[in-house]
N, C-alpha and C positions, 0 to 999 in steps of 0.2 A: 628479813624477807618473809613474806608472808605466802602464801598458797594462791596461785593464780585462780583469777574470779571462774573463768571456765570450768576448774575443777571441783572449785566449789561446786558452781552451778549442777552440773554433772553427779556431784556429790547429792548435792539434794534432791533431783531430780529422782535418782534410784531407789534412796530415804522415801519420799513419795510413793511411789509406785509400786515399794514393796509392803509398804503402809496399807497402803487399798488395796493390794493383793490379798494381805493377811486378814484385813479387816473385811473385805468381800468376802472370804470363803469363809469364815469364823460364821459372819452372821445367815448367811446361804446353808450352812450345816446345823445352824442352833433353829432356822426356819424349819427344813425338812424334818429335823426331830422333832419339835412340834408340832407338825403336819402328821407324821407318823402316828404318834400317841392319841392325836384327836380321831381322827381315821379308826386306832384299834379300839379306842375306848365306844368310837359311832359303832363299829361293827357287832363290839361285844355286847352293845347296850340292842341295837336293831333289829341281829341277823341273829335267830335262835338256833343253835347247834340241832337241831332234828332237822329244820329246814336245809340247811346246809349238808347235814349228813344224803340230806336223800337227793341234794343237788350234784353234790361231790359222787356218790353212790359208793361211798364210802363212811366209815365212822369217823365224823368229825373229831378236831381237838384244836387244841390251844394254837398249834404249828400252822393249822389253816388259818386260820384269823390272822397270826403274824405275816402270813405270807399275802394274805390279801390286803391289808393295812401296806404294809410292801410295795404291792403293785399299786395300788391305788395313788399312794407318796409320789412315787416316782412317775406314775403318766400324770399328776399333778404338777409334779415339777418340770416336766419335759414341754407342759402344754404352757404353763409359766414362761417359761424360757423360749417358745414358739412365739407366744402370745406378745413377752418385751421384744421382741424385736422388730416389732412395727412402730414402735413410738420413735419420732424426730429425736435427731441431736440434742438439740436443747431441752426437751424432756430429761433426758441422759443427764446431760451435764448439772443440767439441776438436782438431778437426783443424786448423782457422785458427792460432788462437789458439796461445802459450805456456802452458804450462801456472800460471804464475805469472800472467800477465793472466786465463786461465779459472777460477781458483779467485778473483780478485778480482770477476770479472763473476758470479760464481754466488751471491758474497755480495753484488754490490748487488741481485741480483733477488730474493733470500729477503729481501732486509731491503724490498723495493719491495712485496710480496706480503704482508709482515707491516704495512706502513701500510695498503694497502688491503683489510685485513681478512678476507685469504683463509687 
């Protein structure tokens, strides 16, 4: 006796979705870091520590640049994440997705829309 289809189903379903979990935050954390370093390296390269020092009104140093590299990353990514969420569904799905899995999911919902008689 073999393992009922349901459970499979079930089975892979979790496989999936903790697939794209992982593989979402993997590449959302290796972006930021990138985001981060280009940000300290613009600042380092831009914003001359005298100017700084007399903005701050304080003696600059290394900790401010990282802190502002920091804040900049992060209302980068916050406006990122303001900004996706105005794209349609099917933006999304395209973007998730293979395109081999989205051209399967697009024909089971025309054929879901063809039974229920839309």
């Amino acid at each position: 006796m073999g393992v009922p289809r349901g459970v499979r189903r079930r089975e892979r379903w979790v496989l999936y979705n903790v697939a794209t979990l992982v593989t979402v935050g993997l590449a959302a954390a290796a972006m930021y870091l990138v985001l981060y370093g280009v940000l300290l390296l613009g600042a380092l390269a831009v914003i001359d520590i005298e100017f700084l020092s007399e903005q701050l009104g304080h003696e600059a140093s290394l900790d401010e640049y990282l802190n502002l590299a920091w804040l900049a990353a992060s209302l980068g990514t916050m406006g990122g994440a303001i900004g996706s969420s105005f794209d349609d569904e099917q933006a999304v799905r395209q973007a998730t997705f293979s395109h081999r899995e989205y051209e399967r999911r697009n024909l089971q919902l025309e054929e879901e829309d063809e039974e229920s008689g839309e």
